[in-house]
N, C-alpha and C positions, 0 to 999 in steps of 0.2 A: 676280491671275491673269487670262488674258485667254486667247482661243479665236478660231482665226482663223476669216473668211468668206472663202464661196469661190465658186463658179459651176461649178467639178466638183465631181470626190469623190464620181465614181459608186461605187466600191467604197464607201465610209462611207456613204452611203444606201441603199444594197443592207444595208450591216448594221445600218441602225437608231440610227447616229452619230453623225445630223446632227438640225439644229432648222431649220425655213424660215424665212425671214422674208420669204417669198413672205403679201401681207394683212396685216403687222404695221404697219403705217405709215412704214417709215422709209425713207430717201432710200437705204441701202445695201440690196442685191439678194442674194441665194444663199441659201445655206446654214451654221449656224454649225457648225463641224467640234468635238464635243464627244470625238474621240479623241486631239486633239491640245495638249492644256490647255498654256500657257505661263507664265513670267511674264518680266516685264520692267522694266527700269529706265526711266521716263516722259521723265525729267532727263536722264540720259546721250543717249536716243538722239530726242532734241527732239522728243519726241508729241507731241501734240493731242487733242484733245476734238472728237470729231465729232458723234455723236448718241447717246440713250440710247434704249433698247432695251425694249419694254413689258414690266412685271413678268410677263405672263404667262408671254413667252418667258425670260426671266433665269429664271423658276423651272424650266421643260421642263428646259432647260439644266442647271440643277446637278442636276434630277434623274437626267438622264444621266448626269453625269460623276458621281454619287453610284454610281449603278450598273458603269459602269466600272471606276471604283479601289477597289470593296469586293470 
């Protein structure tokens, strides 16, 4: 499953949506949009591997989306 970033998404941070990774150390900037959960085939559509993301955030995160889809 995978959760896009963004640099809007004033409505989803007005509700509380979003995760910053404004201080998290990584080279990507925004917001993770935790209302938009996906998933994707890596192989079909030739992804990459850019950066991982500090457990602290990967957990805010699925606590959101824990709260969302319950």
């Amino acid at each position: 499953m995978v959760v896009p970033v963004t640099n809007g998404g004033n409505f989803a941070r007005a509700a509380g949506f979003t995760v910053s990774l404004d201080g998290a150390g990584t080279k990507t900037t925004g917001v993770i949009r935790c209302d938009q959960p996906r998933t994707l085939d890596m192989e079909a559509r030739n992804g990459k591997y850019l950066e991982r993301i500090p457990e602290v955030i990967v957990n805010e995160v699925v606590a959101r989306l824990e709260a969302i889809l319950s």
